[in-house]
Every structure is written in C-alpha cells, then in structure tokens.
VEXDREN-2710 file (C-alpha; in Angstrom, 1 decimal):
% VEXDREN-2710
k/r/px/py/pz
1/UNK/-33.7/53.5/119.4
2/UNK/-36.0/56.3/119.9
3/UNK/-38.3/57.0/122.8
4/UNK/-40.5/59.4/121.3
5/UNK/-44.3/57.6/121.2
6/UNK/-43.1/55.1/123.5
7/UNK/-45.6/54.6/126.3
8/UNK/-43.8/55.1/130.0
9/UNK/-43.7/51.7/131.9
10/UNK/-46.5/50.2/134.7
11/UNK/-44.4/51.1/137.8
12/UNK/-45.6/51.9/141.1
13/UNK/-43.2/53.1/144.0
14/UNK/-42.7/55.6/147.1
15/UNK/-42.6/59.0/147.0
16/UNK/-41.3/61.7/149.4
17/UNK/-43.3/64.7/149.4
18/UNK/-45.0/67.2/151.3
19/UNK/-42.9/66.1/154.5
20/UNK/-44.7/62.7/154.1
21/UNK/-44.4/59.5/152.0
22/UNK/-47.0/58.3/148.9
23/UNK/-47.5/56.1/146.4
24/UNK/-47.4/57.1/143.0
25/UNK/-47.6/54.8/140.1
26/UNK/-48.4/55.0/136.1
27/UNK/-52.2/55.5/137.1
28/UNK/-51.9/58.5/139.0
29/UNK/-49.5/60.3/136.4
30/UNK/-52.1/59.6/133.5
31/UNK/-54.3/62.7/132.3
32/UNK/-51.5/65.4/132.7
33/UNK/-48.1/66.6/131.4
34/UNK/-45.8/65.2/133.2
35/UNK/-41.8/65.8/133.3
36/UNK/-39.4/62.3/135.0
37/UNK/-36.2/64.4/136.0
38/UNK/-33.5/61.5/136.7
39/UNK/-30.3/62.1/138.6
40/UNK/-28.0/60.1/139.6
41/UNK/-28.2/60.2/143.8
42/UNK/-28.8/62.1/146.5
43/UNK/-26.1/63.8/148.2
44/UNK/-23.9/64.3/145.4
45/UNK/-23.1/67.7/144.2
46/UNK/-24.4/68.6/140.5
47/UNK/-28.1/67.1/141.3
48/UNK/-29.1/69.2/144.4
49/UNK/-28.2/72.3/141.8
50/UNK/-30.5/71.0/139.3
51/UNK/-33.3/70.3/141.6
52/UNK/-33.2/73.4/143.5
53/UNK/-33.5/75.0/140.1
54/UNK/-36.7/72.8/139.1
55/UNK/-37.9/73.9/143.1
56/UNK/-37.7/77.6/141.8
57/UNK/-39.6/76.5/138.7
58/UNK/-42.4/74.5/140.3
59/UNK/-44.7/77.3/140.0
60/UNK/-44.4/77.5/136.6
61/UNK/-44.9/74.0/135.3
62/UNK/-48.2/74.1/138.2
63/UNK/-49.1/76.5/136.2
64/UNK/-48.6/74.7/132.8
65/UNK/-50.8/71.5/134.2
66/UNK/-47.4/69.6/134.9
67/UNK/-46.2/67.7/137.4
68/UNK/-42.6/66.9/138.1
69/UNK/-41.6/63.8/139.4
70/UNK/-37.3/63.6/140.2
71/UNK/-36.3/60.2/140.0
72/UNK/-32.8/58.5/141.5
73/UNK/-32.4/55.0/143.0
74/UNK/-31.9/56.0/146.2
75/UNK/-35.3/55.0/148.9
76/UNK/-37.9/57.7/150.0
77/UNK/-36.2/57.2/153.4
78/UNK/-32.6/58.7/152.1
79/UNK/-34.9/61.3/150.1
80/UNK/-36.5/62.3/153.3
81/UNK/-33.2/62.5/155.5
82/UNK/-31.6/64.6/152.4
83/UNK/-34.4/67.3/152.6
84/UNK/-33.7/66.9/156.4
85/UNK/-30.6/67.9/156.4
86/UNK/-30.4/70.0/153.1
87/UNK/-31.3/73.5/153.4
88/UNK/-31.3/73.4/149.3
89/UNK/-33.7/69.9/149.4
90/UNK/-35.8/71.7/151.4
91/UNK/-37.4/74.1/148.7
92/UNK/-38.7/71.3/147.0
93/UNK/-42.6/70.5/146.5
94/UNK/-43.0/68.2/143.9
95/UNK/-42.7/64.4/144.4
96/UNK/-39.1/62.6/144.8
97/UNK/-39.9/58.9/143.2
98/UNK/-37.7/56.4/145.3
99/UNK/-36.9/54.1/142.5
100/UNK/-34.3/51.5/144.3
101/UNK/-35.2/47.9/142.3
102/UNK/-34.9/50.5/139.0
103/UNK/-38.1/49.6/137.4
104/UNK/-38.7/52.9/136.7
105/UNK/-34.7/53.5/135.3
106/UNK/-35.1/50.7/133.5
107/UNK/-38.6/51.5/131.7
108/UNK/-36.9/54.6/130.7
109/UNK/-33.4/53.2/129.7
110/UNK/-31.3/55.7/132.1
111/UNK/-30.3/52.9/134.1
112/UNK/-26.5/52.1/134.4
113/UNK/-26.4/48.5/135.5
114/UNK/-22.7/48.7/136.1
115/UNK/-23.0/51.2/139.2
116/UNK/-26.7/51.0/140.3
117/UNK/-27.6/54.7/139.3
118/UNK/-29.6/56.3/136.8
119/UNK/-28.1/58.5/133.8
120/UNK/-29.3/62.5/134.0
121/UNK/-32.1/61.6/131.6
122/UNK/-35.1/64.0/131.5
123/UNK/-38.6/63.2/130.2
124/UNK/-41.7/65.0/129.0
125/UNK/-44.9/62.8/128.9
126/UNK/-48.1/64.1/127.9
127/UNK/-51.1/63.2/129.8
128/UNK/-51.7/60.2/127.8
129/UNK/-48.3/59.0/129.2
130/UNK/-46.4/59.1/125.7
131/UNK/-42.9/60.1/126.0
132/UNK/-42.5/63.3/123.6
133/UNK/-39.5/64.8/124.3
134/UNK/-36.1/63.4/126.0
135/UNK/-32.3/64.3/126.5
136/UNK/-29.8/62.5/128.8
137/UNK/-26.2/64.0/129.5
138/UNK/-23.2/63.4/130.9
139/UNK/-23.2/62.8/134.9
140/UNK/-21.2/65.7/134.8
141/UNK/-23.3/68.3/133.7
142/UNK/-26.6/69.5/134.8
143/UNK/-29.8/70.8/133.4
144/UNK/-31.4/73.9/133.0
145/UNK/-35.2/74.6/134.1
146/UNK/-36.0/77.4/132.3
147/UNK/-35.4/75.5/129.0
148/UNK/-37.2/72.6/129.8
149/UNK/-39.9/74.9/131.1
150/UNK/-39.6/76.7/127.3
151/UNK/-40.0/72.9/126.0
152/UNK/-42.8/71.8/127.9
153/UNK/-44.6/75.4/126.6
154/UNK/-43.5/74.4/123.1
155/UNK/-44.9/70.8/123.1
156/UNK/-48.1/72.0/125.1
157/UNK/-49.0/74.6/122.6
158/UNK/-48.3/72.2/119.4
159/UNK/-50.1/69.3/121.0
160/UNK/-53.0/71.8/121.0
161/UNK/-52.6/73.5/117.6
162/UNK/-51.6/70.4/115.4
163/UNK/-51.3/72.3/112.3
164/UNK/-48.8/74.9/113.8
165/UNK/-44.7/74.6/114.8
166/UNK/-42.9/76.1/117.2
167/UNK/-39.5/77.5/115.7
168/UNK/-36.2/77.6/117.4
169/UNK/-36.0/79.9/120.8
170/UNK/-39.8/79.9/120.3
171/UNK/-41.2/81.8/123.6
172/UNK/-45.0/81.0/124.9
173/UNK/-47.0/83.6/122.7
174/UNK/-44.3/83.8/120.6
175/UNK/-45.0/83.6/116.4
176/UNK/-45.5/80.1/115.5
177/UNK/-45.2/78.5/111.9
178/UNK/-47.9/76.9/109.9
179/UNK/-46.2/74.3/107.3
180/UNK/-47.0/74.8/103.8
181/UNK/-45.6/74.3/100.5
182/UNK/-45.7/78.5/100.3
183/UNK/-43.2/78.7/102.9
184/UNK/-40.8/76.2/101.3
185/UNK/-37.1/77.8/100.6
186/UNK/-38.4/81.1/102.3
187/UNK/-37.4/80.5/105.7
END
C-alpha cells in the first residue's frame, strides 16, 4: 500500500545532536519539510557513507527549509559513542533519532521485525507532516544526497506552484511543465 498522503506517526524519542541529547517528537517536526533517512545501524559500513554524504549536504536542505532527521534502532547513547569514535560521524549536524522500541520504524513500515533493524527507507514530509515522496532499497546499497536534495527541490517548487510539473532530471530553475490538453502527444 502506498505512503504517499499518509500522515507520519505521533512518536516522541531521543536525539543526539549538537554534542548533546534532545527530544524530538511529531510536534517539533510540524511546519517544515522534513526528510526521515533510515539505516539500518550504527557501525556498519554502507550507512556511515550515506550519512557523511547527507553531512556534506546539510547546508543545502538548511537552505531548502528542511530538516533531516537519520533514523536507526540503535539508542542516542550508541549514536553519541559512534560520532565519538568516528572521524566520518563527526561531520554530522542534523539530528540522529534513537528509535530502539521502533515506533518510529514501525509508523513508517521500514521495520524488519525478524532482526530488530530498520530497512534503508527514505522519507520526504512536507511541513504538514504528509509523507510525499519515499523509496527503500536493499541493505546493500546506499543512497545518494544530491538526488534526494534534486527531489526535495522538485516537491518544494510543485507544492508551491500547483498548476506546474517538474519533468524528469528537472534542476531547481530548471523549465517546468504546465498540464494541458495542448501539450497532449507533443511531449
């Protein structure tokens, strides 16, 4: 069944960032884009790639009005003593959601009850916390920023300009499409 529409779940857990713990719950994700970046656990070897590549990103979705949130089962406490001890972990700036009871795997249906850990699911919410946009691969192969970044731009823009479409490789600023029946057969 689809996610798109679906509201996110009521959740409230800990959070390591900015060399500190906090508590971050549905509440205080309302009223901006928002992108849930699952992984499976810390200390494993495809994740930290993927998260250092959203750390060299962070800028940009700042920029954008987005907040990323990386999600795994694993405590704030083994978040806090992987960025301890991670010279990688250490770029990161944007929250690391402790989700060990799953609540938060589960609301988004990543979880893998068999083993405990959440499926590489990624997840754009807009600021009314409506999923809009999802993918989840293979544990064995990771994610690319920059493309997520390129969909967050995508959604943003069409969000704001409802009678416009972004077409495929579409670019922020790039030419957009407006649906009518003139452009039928002519694309």
């Amino acid at each position: 069944m689809s996610q798109i529409g679906k509201e996110i779940v009521d959740f409230e857990v800990q959070a390591f960032v900015n060399n500190g713990f906090e508590t971050v719950n549905k509440e205080s994700v309302l009223g901006k884009w928002s992108v849930f970046f699952f992984y499976p656990a810390d200390f494993t070897f495809v994740c930290p790639t993927e998260l250092e590549d959203l750390a060299n990103k962070y800028d940009e979705f700042k920029a954008a009005n987005t907040e990323i949130y990386s999600v795994s089962t694993d405590t704030h406490f083994v978040h806090k003593a992987w960025h301890d001890t991670s010279d990688t972990i250490k770029k990161i700036k944007y929250p690391m959601l402790a989700d060990p009871t799953a609540v938060i795997s589960r609301g988004f249906d990543v979880m893998i009850e068999e083993v405990g850990l959440a499926e590489r699911g990624t997840f754009i919410v807009n600021p009314k916390g409506e999923i809009v946009a999802y993918e989840v691969l293979a544990g064995n192969v990771g994610r690319n920023a920059d493309e997520l970044l390129r969909r967050l731009q995508a959604l943003q823009f069409v969000a704001e300009n409802p009678a416009e479409v972004c077409p495929a490789k579409w670019e922020k600023g790039g030419d957009t499409l407006k649906p009518n029946i003139d452009l039928v057969g002519k694309i």
